[in-house]
C-alpha positions in Angstrom: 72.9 72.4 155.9 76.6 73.2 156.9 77.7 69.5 156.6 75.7 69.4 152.7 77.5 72.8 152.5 80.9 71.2 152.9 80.3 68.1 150.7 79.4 70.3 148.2 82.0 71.9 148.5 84.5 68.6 148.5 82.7 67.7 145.4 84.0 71.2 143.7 80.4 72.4 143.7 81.4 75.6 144.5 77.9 77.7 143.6 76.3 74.9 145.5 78.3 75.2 148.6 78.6 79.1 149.1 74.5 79.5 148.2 74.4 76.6 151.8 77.6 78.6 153.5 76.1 81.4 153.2 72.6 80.8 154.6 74.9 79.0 157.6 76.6 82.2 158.5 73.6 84.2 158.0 71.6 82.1 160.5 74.5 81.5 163.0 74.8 85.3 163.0 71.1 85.6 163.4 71.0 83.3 166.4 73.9 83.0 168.0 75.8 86.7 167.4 78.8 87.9 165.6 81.2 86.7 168.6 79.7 83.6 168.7 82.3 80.2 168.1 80.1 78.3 165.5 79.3 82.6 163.7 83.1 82.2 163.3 83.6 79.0 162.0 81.2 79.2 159.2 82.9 82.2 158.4 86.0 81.0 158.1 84.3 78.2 156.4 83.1 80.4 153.7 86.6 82.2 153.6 87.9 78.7 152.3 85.4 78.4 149.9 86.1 81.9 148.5 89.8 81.1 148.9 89.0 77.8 147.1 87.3 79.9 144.1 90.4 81.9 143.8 88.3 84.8 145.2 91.3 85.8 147.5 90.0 89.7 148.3 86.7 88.4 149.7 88.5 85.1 151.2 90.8 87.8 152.6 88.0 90.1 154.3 86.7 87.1 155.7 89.7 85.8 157.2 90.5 89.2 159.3 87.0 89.6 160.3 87.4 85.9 162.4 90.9 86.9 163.4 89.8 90.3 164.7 86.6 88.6 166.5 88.4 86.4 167.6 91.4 87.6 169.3 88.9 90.5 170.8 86.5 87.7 172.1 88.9 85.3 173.5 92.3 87.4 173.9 95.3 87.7 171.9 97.1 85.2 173.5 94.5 82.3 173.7 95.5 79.2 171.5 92.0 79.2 169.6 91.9 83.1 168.7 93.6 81.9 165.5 93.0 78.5 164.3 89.9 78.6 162.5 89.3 76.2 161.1 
């Protein structure tokens, strides 16, 4: 689903790809938890396609939550706490 999701979503599909991103985070959270690596990639996943939308405030709110997760899970000063994707 993620990998339709994202060709969707390089096809400018947009409603396409957020209904598929969305059912990705949703799951990932479901299974794996909030802190979980792949929970915060399809987050920031779904930030882009927000972002891509020109839906900053919600691309936004995304954006901090895998920033704040992040640096809390792995530490401030780890090289991954800031590069998704």
């Amino acid at each position: 689903m993620r990998h339709l999701g994202s060709a969707y979503k390089n096809q400018g599909r947009w409603e396409a790809a957020e209904k598929l991103k969305v059912q990705v985070m949703a799951t990932f959270k479901t299974k794996l938890g909030a802190d979980h690596p792949s929970t915060l990639t399809s987050m920031a996943n779904m930030a882009l396609t927000y972002w891509n939308q020109g839906r900053w405030k919600e691309a936004e709110e995304l954006v901090v939550q895998v920033m704040e997760t992040s640096s809390r899970v792995l530490g401030e000063e780890h090289p991954s706490a800031f590069t998704y994707p």
